[in-house]
N, C-alpha and C positions, 0 to 999 in steps of 0.2 A: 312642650317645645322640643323640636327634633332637628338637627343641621343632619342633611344630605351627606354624603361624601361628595368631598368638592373635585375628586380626581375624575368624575365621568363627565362625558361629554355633554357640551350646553348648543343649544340653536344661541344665535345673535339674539341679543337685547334689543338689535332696531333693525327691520323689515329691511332696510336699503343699504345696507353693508355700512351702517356708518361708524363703527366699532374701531376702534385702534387703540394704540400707543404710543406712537409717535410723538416727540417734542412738539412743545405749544410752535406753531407759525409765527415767523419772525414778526414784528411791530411795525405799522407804519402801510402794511397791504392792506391799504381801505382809502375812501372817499368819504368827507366830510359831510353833509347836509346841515349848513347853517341856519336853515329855517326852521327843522327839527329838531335838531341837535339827537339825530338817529344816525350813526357810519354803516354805509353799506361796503361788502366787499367788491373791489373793483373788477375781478375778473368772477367765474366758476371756480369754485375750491376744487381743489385736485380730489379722488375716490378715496373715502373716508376720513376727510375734514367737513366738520362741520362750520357752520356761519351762524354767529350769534348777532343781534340787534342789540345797538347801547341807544342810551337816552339819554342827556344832561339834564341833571336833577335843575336847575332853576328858578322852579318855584316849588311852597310846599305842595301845591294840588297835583305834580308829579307824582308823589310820592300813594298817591291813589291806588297805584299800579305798585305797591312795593313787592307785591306776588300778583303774577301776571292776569291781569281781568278780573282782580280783587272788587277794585272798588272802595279801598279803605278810606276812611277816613282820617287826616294827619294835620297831627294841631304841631306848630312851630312854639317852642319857647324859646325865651330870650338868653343871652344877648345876640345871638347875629345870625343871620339869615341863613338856612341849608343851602349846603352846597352836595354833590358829588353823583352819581349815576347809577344807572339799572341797567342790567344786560337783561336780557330774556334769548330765550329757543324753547319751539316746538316741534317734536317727534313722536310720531306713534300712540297719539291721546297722552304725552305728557308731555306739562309744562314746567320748566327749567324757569327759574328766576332769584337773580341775583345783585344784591344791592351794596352801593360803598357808600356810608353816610359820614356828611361834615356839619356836622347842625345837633341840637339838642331836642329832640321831637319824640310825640307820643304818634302812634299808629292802632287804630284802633279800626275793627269790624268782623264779618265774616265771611267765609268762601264761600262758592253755592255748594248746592244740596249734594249733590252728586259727584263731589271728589273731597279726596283724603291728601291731607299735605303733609308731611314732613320737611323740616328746616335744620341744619345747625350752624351754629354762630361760630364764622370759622377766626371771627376776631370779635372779640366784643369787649368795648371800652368798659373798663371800671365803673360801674355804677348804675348800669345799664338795667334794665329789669322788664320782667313779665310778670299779669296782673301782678303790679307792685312789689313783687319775690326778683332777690338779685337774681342772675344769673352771671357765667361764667366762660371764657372764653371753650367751644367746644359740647355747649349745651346743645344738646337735643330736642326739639319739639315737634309736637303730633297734636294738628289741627283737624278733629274731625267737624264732617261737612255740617254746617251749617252754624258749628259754634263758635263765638265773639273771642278772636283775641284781641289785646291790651299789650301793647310793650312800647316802654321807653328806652329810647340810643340815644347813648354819646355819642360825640365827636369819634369817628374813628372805626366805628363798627361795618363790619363785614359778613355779610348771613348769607345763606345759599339757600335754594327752599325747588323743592318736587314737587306737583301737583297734580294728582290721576284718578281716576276710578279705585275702590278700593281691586275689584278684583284685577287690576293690573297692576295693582305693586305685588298681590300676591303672583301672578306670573313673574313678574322682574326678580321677583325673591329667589324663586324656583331656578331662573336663568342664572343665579350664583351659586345656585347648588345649596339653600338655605330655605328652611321654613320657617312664615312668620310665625311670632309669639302673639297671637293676639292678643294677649293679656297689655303685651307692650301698646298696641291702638287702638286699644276701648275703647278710650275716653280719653279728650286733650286734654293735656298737659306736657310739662317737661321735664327733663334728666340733666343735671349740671355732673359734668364727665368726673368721676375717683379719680383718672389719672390719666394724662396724655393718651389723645388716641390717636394709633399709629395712621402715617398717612395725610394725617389732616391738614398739614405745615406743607405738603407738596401740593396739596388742594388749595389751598388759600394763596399759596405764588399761582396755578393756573389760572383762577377767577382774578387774581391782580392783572395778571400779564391780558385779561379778556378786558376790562375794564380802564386797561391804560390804551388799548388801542387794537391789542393784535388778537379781532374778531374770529380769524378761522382760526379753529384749533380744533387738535385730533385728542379721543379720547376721551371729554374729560365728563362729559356725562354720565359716561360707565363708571368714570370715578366715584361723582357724585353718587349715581345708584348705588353703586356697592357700597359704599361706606354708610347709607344711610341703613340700606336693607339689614346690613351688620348690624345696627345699633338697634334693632326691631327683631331682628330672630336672638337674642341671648339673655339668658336669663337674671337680669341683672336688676337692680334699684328699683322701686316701681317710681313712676311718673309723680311729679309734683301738680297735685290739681288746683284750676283759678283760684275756688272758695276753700282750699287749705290753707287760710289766711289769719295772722294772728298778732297779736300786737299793734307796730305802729303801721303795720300792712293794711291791717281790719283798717284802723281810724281813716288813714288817707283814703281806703275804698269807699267806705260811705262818705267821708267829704265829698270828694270826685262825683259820685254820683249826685249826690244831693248840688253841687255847683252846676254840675252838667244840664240840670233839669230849672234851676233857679238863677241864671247867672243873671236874665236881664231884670228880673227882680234888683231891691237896691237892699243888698245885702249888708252884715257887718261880719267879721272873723268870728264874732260872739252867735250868731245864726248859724256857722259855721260848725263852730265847734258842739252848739246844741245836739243839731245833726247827725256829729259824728259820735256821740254820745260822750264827750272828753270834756276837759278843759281846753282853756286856750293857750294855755303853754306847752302842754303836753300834744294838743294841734301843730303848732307850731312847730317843736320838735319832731314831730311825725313826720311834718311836711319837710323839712331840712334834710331828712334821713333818707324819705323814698324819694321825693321830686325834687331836691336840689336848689328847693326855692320856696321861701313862706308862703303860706296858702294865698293872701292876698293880691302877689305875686303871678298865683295861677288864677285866681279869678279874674284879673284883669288882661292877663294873656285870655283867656274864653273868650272875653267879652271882643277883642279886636279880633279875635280868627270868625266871630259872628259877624259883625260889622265888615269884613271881607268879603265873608262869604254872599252877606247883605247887597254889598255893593258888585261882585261878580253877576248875580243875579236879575242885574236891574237891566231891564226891556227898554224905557225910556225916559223923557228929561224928568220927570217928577221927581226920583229920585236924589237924593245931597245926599251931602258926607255929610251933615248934620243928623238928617234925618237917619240915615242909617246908625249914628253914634247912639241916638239917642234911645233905635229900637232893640240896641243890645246893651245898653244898661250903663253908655257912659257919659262920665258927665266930663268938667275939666274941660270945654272944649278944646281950650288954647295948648294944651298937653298932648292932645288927642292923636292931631297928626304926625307929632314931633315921635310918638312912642309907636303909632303904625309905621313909621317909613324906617325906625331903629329897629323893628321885628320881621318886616320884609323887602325893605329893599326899597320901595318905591312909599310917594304919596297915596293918602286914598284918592283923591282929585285925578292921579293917574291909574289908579287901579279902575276907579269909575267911568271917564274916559274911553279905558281900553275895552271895557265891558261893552259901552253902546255902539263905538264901532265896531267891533264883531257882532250885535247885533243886525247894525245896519248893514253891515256884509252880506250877513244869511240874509235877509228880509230882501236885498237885490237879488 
């Protein structure tokens, strides 16, 4: 690994002059769209602000997009429904995406083939974690294309994330006057920060100030680039990998997996723990430690994000809430709806509902 001299000259990092420094754009220069819950800016930014797009998070299946044209998949746990928003921008074959989450949720999948992400958590609530490894406010991650990330947020959490061809972050690198380390983006994983990284604290007020409202702003991409490409050209820690898992990391991963593949089976915590090859106390305690909540806990959160999903899906009247309970593994009827409308907000009766007229929409 080699850094440049950063005293010579660099071309722009984006084709159309949109490079600055200038203070964030005052708050409040935007139009609402209450059927999207997407704010556009009201008039053209002036030369060299850029216009970012928000979205109010509302429901979990928002969070699909928690990097832009992901696709993930996002399981809500309890107690109360996410709240909070994604900005996105796109420039020059890279995509900008940035989340404020208020909810306790797992996000799980992978990007496509042909681009390389980097993220770092410019706030990340206590207890937060990747494949089931805490992280730390300030971590680092490096998703290459195609492979499955895993990460659970707290309330609270704020992540920033780049999305490009690889050989365009190695130009972006170049435009800082810095060569990557590839040893840094071999392979995903992540780096939880030694010690404050400079910068970051005035990046995390930019992406608030974009996310409380004030969409143009100058700059702060380059920000983002540079600070990422930083943390990818220096020779520092090597990355923490998914399956560098040990303890009560290991047991929750195979639990997890093993629930994820059996949940409408009619499980016990004792099938559970077989499973994960433990006991069921020492389950137990696994589960308290990584996910915040006894395994039984999370299998019954599976089963209602199924039973959702179940009922999103339905085309026509055939379909119940019954039916749907019952092909994801729940019983209890009389509990049933009382514990779906505590995890998202509405009935399933309204969730199902809302499904068929929007079928019947498209279908006119």
């Amino acid at each position: 690994m080699r850094e440049i001299n950063d005293n010579r000259p660099r071309r722009p990092i984006f084709s159309r002059g949109e490079r600055g420094t200038e203070p964030m754009a005052r708050k409040g220069e935007r139009a609402d769209d209450a059927r999207t819950g997407v704010n556009a800016a009201i008039s053209r930014p002036p030369d060299g602000v850029s216009t970012w797009e928000r979205t109010e998070i509302r429901q979990i299946e928002d969070l699909g997009d928690a990097i832009k044209d992901a696709g993930f998949e996002a399981i809500q746990m309890p107690p109360h429904p996410v709240k909070g928003s994604i900005v996105f921008r796109e420039q020059d074959d890279i995509r900008f995406s940035c989340g404020r989450i208020f909810g306790h949720v797992c996000i799980s999948g992978a990007l496509p083939e042909n681009r390389i992400s980097l993220a770092v958590g410019l706030r990340i609530a206590p207890g937060s974690r990747l494949w089931h490894q805490e992280i730390h406010t300030g971590v680092l991650v490096v998703l290459r294309p195609g492979d499955r990330q895993q990460a659970l947020f707290l309330p609270g959490t704020l992540y920033a994330a780049v999305t490009m061809p690889q050989d365009r972050l190695m130009e972006v690198a170049a435009e800082f006057g810095l060569s990557i380390d590839e040893r840094a983006i071999r392979e995903t994983g992540f780096r939880n920060p030694v010690c404050p990284t400079p910068n970051a604290d005035a990046l995390c007020r930019a992406m608030d100030d974009i996310h409380d409202g004030a969409l143009q702003a100058r700059g702060v991409e380059e920000r983002l680039l540079g600070h990422l490409a930083h943390q990818v050209s220096r020779n520092t820690a090597p990355l923490v990998r998914p399956d560098h898992q040990r303890g009560h990391t290991r047991i929750v991963s195979r639990a997890c997996c093993f629930i994820d593949t059996q949940f409408d089976k009619p499980l016990t915590v004792d099938d559970v723990a077989d499973a994960a090859m433990t006991s069921r106390r020492t389950l137990y305690r696994a589960f308290r430690e990584v996910m915040g909540q006894p395994p039984h806990v999370y299998l019954r959160t599976m089963r209602l994000h199924r039973m959702r999903q179940t009922l999103l899906r339905a085309s026509d009247g055939r379909m119940s809430v019954t039916r749907a309970a019952t092909i994801s593994g729940l019983d209890q009827f009389g509990r049933v709806s009382g514990s779906y409308r505590d995890l998202f907000g509405e009935l399933p009766s309204q969730t199902l509902a809302g499904a068929l007229r929007l079928q019947s929409a498209e279908a006119d």
